[in-house]
C-alpha positions in Angstrom: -20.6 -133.5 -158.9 -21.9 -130.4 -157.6 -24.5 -132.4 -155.3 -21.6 -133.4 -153.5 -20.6 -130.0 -152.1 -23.2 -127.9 -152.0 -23.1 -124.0 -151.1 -23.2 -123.2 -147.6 -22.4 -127.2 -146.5 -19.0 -128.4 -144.9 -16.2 -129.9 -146.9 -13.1 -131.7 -144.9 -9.6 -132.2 -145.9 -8.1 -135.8 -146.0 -6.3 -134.5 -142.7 -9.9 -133.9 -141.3 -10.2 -129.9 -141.2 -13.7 -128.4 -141.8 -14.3 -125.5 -144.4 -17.5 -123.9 -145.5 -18.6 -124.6 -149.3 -18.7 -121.0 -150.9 -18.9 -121.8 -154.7 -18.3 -124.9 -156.6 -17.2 -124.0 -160.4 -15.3 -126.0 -162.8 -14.3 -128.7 -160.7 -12.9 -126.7 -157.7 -14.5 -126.2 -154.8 -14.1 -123.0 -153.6 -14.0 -122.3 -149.3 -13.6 -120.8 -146.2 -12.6 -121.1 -142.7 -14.6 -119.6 -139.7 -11.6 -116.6 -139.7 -12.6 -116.0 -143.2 -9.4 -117.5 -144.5 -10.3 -118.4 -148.1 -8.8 -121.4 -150.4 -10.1 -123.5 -153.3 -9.4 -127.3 -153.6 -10.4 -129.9 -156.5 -13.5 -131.6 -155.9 -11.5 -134.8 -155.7 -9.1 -134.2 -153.0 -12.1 -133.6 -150.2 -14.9 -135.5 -148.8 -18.6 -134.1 -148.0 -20.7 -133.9 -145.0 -22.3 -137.0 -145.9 -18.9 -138.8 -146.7 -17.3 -137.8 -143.5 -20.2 -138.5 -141.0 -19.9 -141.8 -142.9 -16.3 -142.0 -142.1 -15.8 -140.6 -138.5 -17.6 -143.5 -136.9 -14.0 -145.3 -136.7 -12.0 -142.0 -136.1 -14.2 -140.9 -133.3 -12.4 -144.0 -131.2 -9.1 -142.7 -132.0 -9.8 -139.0 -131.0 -12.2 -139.8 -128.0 -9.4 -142.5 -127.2 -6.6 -139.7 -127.6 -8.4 -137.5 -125.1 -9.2 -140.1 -122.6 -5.3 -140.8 -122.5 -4.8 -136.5 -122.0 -2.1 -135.7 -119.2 -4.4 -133.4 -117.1 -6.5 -136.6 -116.0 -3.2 -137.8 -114.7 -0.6 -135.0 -113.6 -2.2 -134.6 -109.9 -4.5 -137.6 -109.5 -2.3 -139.9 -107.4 -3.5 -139.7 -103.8 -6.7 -138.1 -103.9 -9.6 -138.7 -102.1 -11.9 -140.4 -104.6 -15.0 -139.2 -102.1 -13.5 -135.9 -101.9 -13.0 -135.7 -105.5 -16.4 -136.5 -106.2 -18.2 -134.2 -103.4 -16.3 -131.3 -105.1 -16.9 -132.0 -108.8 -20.8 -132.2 -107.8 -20.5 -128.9 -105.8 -18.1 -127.4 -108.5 -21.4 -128.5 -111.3 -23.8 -126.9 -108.8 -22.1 -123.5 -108.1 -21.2 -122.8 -111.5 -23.7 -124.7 -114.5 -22.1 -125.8 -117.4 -18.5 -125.6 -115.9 -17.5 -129.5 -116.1 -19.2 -129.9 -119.3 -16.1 -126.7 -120.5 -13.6 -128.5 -118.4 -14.2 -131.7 -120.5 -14.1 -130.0 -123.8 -11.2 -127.8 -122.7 -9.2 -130.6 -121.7 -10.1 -132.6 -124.7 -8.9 -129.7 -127.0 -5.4 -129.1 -125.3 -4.4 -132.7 -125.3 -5.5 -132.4 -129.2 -3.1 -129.7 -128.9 -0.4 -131.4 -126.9 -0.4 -134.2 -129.3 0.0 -132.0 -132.6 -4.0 -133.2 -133.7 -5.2 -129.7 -133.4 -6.9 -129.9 -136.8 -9.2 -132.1 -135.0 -10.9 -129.7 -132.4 -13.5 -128.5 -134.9 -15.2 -131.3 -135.1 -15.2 -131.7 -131.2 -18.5 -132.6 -129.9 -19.0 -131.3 -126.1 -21.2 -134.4 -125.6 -18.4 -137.2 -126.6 -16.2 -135.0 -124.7 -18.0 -134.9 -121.7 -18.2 -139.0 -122.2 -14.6 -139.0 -121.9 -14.3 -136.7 -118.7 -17.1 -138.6 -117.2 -15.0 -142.2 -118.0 -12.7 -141.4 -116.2 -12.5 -141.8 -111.8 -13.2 -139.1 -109.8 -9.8 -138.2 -109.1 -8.7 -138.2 -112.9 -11.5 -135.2 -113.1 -10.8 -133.7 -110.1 -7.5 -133.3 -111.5 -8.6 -132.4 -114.7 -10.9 -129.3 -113.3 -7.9 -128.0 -111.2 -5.7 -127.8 -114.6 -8.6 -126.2 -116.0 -8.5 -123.5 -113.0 -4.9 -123.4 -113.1 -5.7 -124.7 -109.0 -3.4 -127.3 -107.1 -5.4 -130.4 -106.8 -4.7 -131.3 -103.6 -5.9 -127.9 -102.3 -8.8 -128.2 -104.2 -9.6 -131.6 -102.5 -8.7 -130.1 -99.2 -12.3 -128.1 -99.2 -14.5 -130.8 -100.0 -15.4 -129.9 -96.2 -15.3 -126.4 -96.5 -18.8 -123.8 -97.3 -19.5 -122.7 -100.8 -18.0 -119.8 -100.3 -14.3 -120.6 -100.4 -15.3 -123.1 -103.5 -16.8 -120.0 -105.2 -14.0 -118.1 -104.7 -11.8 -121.0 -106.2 -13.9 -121.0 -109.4 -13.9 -117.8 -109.7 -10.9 -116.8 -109.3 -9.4 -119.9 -111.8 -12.3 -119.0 -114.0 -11.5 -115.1 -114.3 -8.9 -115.2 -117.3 -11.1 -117.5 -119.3 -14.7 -115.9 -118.4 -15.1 -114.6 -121.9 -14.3 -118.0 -123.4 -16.5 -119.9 -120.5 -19.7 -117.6 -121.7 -19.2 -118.0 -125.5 -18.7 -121.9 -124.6 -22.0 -121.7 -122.6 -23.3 -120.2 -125.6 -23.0 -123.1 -128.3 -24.9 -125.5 -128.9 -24.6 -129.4 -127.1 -23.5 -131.5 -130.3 
């Protein structure tokens, strides 16, 4: 049974959480989380890579659904501009590379959060996630980016007209307590 789980591979939970395969003896596979939390669990209550790939097909709908239905696509989207919303998520993308593709996954892990599925954020990929974002009307991301800034969307909106500067400053300045976690972000791999 050892194929199953080989060193080094993943091994998930029934409840979907990822650990590392460290040793496989006697039946009990032996792992770790990526804090270096250690635990052992039978061979029998988890499911391999292969198994879970396998499986995920179907529970990919129900997380990417989840996220689609988050609350910062909807807390400030009533009223915008849709052409306004749209002219400053393209200048946002420009200014600052990579920051609606975090913005998506951000999102997509606090409404996993919110809705007590944050077992599930591990196996997040930044692609689907930026699927969901891009699913949804301009507005609904607009809003989505200004909860990501911590920004009011309606002010946000308001300088759709306004020179790269002031949008800079915006995104900068929303940006500044999460830089560290933006450049490790801009760091991993798109899966």
């Amino acid at each position: 049974m050892t194929e199953r789980f080989p060193v080094g591979s993943k091994a998930y939970t029934k409840e979907g959480r990822a650990y590392t395969v460290e040793e496989v003896d006697g039946g009990i596979v032996y792992c770790s989380l990526p804090n270096g939390t250690e635990t052992d669990f039978p061979e029998s209550s988890l499911t391999s890579e292969a198994e879970w790939s396998a499986r995920s097909d179907g529970q990919d709908d129900v997380v990417y659904g989840r996220i689609k239905r988050a609350k910062a696509f909807s807390a400030a989207s009533a009223g915008l501009n849709p052409a306004a919303s749209e002219k400053i998520l393209k200048r946002a993308d420009g200014l600052s590379p990579g920051l609606l593709d975090y913005a998506a996954f951000t999102v997509a892990s606090r409404s996993l959060d919110d809705s007590g599925h944050s077992d599930q954020k591990e196996g997040l990929s930044i692609i689907k996630c930026r699927e969901a974002f891009n699913s949804q009307p301009p507005a609904a991301r607009l809003s989505a980016l200004a909860y990501v800034l911590g920004a009011n969307a309606k002010v946000l909106v308001s300088v759709a007209d306004h020179g790269e500067n002031l949008i800079t400053a915006m995104i900068d300045k929303g940006m500044a307590p999460q830089a560290q976690a933006f450049e490790d972000f801009c760091d991993r791999p798109r899966k």
